[in-house]
PDB file with SEQRES, HELIX, SHEET and CRYST1 records, atoms N, CA, C and O in Angstrom:
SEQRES   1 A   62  UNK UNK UNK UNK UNK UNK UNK UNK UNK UNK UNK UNK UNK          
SEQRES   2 A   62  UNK UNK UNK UNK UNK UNK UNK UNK UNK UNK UNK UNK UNK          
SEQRES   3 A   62  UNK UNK UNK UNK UNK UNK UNK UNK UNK UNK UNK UNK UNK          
SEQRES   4 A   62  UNK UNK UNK UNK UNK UNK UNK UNK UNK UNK UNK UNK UNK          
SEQRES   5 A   62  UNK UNK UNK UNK UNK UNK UNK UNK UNK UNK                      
HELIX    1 AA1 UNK A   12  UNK A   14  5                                   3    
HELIX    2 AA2 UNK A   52  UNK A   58  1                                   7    
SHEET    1 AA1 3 UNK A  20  UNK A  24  0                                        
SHEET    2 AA1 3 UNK A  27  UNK A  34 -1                                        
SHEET    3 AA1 3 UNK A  37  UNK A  44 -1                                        
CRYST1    1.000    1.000    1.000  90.00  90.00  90.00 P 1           1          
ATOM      1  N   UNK A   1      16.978  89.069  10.960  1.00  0.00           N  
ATOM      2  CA  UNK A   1      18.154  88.805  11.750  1.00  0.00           C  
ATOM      3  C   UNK A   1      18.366  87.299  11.908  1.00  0.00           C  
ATOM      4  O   UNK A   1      19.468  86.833  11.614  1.00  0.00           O  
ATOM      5  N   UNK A   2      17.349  86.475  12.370  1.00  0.00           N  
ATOM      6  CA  UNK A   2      17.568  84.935  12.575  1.00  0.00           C  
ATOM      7  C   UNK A   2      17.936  84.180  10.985  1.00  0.00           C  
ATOM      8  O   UNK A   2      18.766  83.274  10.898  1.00  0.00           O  
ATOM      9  N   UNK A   3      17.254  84.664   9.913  1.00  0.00           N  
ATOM     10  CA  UNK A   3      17.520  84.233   8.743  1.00  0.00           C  
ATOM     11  C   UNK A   3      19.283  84.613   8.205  1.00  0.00           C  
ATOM     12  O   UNK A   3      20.156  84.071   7.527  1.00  0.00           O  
ATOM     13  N   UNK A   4      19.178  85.326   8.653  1.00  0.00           N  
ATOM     14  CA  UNK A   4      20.305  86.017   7.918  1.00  0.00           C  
ATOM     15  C   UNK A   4      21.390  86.682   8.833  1.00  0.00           C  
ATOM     16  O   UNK A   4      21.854  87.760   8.461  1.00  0.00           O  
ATOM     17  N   UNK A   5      21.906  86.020  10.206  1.00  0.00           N  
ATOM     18  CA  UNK A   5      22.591  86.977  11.000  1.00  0.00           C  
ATOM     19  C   UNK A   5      23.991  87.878  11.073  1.00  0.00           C  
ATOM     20  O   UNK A   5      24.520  88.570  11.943  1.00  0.00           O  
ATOM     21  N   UNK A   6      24.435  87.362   9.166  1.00  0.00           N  
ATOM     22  CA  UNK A   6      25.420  88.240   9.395  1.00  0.00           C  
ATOM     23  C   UNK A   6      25.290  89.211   8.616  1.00  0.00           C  
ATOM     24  O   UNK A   6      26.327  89.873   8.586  1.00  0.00           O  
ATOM     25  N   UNK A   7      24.454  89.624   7.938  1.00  0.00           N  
ATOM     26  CA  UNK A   7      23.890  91.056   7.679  1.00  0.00           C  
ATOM     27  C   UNK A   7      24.095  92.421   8.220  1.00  0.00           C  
ATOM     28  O   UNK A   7      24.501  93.421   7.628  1.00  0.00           O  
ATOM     29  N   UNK A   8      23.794  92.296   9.264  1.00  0.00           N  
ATOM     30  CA  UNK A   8      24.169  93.245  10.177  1.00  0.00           C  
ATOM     31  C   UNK A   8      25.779  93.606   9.955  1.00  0.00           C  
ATOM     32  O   UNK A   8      26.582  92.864   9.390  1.00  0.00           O  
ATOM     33  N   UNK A   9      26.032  94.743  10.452  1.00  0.00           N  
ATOM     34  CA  UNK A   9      27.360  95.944   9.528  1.00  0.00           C  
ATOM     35  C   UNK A   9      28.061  95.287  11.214  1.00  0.00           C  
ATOM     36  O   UNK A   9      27.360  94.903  12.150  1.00  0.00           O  
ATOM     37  N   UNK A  10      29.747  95.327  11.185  1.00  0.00           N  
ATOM     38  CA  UNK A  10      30.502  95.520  11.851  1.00  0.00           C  
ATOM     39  C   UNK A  10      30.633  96.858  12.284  1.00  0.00           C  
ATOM     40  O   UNK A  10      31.222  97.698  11.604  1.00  0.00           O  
ATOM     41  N   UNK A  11      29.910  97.201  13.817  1.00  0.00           N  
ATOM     42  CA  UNK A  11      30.646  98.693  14.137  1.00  0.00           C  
ATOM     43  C   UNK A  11      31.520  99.012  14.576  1.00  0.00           C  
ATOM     44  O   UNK A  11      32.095  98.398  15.475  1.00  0.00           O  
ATOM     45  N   UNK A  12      31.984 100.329  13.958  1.00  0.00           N  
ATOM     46  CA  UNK A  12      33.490 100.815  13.696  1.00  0.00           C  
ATOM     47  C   UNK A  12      33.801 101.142  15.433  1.00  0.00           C  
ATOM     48  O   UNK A  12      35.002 101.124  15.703  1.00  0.00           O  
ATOM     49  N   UNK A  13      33.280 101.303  16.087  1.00  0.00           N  
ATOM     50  CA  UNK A  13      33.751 101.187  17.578  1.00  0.00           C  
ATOM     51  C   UNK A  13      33.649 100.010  18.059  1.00  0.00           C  
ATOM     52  O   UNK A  13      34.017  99.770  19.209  1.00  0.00           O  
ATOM     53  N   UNK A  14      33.100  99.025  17.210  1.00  0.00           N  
ATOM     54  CA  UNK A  14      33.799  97.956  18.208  1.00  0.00           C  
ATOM     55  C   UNK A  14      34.722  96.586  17.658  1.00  0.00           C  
ATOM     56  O   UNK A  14      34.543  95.406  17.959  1.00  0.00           O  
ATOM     57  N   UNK A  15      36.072  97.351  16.482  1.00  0.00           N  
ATOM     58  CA  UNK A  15      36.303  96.498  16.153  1.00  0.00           C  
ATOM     59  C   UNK A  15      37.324  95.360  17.075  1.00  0.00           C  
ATOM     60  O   UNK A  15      38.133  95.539  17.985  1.00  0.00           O  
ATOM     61  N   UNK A  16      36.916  94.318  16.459  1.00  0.00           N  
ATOM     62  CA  UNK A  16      37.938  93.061  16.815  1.00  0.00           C  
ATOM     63  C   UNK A  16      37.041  92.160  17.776  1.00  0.00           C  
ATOM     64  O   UNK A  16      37.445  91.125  18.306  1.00  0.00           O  
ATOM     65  N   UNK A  17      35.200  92.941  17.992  1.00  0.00           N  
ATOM     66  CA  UNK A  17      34.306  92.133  18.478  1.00  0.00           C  
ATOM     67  C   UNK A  17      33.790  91.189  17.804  1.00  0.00           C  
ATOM     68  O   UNK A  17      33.988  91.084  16.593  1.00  0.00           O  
ATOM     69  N   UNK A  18      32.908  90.204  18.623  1.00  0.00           N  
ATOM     70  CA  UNK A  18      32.434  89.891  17.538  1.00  0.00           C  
ATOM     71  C   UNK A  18      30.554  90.507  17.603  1.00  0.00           C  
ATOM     72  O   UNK A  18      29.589  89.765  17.420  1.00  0.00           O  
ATOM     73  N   UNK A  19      30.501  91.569  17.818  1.00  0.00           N  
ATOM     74  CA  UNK A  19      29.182  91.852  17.733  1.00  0.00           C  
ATOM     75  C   UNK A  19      28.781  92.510  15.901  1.00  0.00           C  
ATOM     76  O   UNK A  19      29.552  92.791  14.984  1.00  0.00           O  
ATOM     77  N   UNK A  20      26.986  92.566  16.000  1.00  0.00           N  
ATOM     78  CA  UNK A  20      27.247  93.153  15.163  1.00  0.00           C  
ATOM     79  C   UNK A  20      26.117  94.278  15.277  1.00  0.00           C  
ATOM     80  O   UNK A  20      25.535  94.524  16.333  1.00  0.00           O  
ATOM     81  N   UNK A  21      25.793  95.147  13.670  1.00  0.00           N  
ATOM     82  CA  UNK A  21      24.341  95.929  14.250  1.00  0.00           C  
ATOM     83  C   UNK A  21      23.499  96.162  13.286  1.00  0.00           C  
ATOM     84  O   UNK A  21      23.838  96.142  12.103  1.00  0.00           O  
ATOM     85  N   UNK A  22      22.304  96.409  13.694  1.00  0.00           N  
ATOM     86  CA  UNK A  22      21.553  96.682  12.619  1.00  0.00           C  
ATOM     87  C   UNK A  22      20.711  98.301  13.088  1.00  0.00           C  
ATOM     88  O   UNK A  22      20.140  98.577  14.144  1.00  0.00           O  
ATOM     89  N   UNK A  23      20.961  99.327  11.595  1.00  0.00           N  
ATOM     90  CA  UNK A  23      20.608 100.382  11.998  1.00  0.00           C  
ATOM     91  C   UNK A  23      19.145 100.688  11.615  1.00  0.00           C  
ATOM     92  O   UNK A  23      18.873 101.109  10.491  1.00  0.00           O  
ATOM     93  N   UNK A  24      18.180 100.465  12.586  1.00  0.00           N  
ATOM     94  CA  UNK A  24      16.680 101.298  12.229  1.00  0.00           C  
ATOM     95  C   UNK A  24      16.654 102.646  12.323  1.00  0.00           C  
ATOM     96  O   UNK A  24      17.439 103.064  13.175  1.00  0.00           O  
ATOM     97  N   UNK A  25      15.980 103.551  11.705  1.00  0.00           N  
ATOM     98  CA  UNK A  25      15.656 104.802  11.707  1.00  0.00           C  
ATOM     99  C   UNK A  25      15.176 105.363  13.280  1.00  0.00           C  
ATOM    100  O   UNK A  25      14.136 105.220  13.922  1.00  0.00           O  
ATOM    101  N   UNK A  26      16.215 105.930  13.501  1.00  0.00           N  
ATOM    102  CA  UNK A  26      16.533 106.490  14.917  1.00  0.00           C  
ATOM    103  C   UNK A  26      16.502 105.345  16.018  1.00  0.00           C  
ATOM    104  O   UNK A  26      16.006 105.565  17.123  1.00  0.00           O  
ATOM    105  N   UNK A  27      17.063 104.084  15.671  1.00  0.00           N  
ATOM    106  CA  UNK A  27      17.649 103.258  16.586  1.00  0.00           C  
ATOM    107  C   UNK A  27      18.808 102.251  15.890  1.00  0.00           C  
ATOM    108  O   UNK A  27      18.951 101.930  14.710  1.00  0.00           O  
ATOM    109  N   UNK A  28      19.529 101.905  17.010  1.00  0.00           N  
ATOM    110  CA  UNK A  28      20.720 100.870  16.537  1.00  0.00           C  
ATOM    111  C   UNK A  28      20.418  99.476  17.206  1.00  0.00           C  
ATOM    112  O   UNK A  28      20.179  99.182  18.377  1.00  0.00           O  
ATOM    113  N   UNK A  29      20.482  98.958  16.423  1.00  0.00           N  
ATOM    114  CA  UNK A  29      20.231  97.070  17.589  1.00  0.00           C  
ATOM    115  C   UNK A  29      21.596  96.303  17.477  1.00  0.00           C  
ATOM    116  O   UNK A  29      21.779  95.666  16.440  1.00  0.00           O  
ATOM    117  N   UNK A  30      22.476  96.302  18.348  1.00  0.00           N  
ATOM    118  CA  UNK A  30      23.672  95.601  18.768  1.00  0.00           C  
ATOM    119  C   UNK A  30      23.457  94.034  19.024  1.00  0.00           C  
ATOM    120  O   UNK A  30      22.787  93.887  20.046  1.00  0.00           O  
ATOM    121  N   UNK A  31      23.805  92.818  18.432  1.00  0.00           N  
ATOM    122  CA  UNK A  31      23.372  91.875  18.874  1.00  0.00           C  
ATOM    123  C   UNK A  31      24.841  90.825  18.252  1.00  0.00           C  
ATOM    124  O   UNK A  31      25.783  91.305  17.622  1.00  0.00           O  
ATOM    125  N   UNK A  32      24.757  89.945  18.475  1.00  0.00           N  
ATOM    126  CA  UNK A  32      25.718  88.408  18.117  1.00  0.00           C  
ATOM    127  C   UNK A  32      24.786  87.637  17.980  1.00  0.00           C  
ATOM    128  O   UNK A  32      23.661  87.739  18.470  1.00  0.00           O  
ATOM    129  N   UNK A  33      25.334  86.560  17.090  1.00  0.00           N  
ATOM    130  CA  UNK A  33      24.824  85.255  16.738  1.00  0.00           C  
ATOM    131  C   UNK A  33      25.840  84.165  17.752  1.00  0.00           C  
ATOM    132  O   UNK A  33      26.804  84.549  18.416  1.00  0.00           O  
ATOM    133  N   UNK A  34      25.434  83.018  17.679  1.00  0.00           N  
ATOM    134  CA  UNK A  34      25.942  81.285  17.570  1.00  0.00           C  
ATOM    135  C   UNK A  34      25.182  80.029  17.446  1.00  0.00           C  
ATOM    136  O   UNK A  34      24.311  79.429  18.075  1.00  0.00           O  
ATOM    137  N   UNK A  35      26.006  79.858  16.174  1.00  0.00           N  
ATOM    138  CA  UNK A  35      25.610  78.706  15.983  1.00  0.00           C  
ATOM    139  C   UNK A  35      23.570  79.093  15.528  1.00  0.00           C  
ATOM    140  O   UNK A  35      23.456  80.012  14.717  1.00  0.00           O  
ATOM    141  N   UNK A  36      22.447  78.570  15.922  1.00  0.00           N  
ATOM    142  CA  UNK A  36      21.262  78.545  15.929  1.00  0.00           C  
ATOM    143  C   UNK A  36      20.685  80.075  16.477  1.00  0.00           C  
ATOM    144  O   UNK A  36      19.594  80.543  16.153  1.00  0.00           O  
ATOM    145  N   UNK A  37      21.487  80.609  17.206  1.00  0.00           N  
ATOM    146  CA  UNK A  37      20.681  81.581  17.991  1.00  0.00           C  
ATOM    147  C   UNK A  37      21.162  83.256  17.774  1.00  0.00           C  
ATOM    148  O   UNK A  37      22.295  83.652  17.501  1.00  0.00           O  
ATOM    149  N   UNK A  38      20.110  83.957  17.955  1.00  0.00           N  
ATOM    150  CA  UNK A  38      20.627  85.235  18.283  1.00  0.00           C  
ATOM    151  C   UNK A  38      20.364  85.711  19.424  1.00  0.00           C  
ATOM    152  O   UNK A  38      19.375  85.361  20.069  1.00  0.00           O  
ATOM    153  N   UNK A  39      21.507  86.868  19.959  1.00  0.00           N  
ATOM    154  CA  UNK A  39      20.838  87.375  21.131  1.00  0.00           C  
ATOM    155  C   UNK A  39      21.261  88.842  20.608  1.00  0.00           C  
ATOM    156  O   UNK A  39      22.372  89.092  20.140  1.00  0.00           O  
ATOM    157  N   UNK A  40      20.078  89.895  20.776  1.00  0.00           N  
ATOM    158  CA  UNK A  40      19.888  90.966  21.084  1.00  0.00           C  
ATOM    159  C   UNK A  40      20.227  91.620  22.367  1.00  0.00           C  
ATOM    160  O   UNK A  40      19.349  91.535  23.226  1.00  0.00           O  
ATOM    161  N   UNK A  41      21.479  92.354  22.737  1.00  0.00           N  
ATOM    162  CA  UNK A  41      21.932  92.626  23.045  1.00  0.00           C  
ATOM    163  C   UNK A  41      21.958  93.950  24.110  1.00  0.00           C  
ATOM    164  O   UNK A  41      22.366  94.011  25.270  1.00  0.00           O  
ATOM    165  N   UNK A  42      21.195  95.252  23.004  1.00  0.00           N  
ATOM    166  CA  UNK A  42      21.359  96.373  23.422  1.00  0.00           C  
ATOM    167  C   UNK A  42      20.482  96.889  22.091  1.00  0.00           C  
ATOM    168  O   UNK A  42      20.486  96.461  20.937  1.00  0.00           O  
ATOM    169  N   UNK A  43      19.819  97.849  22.640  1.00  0.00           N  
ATOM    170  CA  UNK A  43      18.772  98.648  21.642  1.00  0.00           C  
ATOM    171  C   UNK A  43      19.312  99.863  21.862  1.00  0.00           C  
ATOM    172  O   UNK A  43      19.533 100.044  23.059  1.00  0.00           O  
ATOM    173  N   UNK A  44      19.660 100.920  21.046  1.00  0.00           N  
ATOM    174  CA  UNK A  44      19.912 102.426  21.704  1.00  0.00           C  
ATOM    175  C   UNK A  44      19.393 103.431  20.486  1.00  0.00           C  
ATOM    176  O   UNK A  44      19.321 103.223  19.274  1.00  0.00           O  
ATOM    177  N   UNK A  45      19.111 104.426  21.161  1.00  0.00           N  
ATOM    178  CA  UNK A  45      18.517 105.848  19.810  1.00  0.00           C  
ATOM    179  C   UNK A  45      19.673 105.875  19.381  1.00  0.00           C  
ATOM    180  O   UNK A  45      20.578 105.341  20.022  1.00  0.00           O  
ATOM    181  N   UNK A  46      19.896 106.506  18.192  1.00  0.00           N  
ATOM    182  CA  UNK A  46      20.740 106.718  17.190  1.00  0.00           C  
ATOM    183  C   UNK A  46      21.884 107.760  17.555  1.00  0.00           C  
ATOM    184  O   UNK A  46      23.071 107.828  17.234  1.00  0.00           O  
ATOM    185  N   UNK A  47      21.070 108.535  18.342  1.00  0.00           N  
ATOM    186  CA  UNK A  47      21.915 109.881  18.479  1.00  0.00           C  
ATOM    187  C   UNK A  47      22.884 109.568  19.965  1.00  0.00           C  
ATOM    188  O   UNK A  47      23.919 110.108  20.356  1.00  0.00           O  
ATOM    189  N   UNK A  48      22.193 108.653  20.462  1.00  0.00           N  
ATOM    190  CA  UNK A  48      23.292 108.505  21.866  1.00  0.00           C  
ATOM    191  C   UNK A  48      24.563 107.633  21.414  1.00  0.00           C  
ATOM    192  O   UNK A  48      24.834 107.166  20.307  1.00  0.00           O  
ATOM    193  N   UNK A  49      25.050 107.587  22.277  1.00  0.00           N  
ATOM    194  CA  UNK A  49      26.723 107.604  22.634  1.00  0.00           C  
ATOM    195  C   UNK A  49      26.710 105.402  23.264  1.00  0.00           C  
ATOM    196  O   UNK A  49      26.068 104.872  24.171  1.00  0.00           O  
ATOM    197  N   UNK A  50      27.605 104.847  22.361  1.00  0.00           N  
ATOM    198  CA  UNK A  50      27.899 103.280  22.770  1.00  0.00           C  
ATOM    199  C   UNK A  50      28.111 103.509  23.767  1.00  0.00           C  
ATOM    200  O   UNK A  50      28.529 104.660  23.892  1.00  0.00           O  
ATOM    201  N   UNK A  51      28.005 102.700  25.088  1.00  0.00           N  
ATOM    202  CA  UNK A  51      28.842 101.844  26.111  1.00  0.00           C  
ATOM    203  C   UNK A  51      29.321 100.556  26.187  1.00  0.00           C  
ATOM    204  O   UNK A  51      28.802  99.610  26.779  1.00  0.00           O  
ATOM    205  N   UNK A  52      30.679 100.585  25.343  1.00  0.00           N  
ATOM    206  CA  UNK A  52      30.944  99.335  25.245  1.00  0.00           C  
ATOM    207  C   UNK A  52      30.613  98.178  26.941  1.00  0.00           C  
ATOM    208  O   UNK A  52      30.294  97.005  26.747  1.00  0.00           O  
ATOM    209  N   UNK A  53      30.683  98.461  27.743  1.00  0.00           N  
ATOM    210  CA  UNK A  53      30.446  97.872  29.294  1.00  0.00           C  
ATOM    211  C   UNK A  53      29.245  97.862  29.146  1.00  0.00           C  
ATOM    212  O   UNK A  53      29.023  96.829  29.778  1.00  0.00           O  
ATOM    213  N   UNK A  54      27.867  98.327  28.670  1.00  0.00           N  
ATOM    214  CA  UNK A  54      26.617  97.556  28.264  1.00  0.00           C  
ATOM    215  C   UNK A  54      26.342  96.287  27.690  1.00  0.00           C  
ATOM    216  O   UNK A  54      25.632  95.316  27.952  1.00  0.00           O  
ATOM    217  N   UNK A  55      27.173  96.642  26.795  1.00  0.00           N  
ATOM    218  CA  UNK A  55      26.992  95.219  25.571  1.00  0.00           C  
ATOM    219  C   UNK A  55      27.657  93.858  26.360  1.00  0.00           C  
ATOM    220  O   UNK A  55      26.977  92.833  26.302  1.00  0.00           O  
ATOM    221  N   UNK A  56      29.155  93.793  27.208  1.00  0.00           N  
ATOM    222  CA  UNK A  56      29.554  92.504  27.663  1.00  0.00           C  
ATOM    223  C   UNK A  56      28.320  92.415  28.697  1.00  0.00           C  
ATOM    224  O   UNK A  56      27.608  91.415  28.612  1.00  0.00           O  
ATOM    225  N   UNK A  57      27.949  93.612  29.884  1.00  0.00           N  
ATOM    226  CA  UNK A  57      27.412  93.118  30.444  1.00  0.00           C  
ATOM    227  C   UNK A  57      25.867  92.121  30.419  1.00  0.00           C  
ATOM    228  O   UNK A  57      25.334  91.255  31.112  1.00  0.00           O  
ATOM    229  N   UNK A  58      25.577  92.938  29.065  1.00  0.00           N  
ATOM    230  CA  UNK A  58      24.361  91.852  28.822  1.00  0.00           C  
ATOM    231  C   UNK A  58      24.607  90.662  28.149  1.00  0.00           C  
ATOM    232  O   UNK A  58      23.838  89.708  28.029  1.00  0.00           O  
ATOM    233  N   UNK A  59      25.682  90.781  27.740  1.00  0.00           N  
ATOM    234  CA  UNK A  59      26.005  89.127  26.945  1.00  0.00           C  
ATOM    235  C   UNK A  59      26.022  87.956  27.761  1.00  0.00           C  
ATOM    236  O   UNK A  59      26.792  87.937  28.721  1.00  0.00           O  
ATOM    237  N   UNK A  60      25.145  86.787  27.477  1.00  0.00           N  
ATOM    238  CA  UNK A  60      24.745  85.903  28.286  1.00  0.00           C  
ATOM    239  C   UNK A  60      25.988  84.790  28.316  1.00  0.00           C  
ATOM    240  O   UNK A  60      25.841  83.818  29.058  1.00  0.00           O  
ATOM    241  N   UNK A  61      27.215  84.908  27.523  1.00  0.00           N  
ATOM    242  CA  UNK A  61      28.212  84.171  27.230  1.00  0.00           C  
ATOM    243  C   UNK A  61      29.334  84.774  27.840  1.00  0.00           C  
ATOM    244  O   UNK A  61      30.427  84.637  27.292  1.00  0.00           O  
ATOM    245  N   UNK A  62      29.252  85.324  28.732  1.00  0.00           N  
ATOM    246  CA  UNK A  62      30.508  86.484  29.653  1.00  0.00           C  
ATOM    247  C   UNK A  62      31.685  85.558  29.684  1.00  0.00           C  
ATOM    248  O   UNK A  62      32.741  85.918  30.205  1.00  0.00           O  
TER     249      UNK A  62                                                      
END                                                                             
């Protein structure tokens, strides 16, 4: 992810963000880059349901 942060797929529920994700086997990792840094965002099992109101609220750039 730090090497390479735009790798990670645009998800289809959250377009026009700028987040992005990366899918592990039975988990999703929601995160953004800037500039030098990443922040990890939101970890969730695969099978549950987004809350987009998770993801701003943990974003340290509100």
């Amino acid at each position: 992810m730090i090497a390479h942060p735009d790798s990670g797929s645009k998800p289809q529920e959250l377009r026009g963000w700028r987040y992005r994700q990366i899918v592990e086997p039975r988990c999703r990792i929601f995160y953004r880059h800037d500039r030098d840094r990443v922040y990890v965002l939101y970890v969730i099992r695969g099978e549950r349901k987004l809350r987009k109101a998770a993801l701003s609220e943990r974003d340290p750039r509100k």
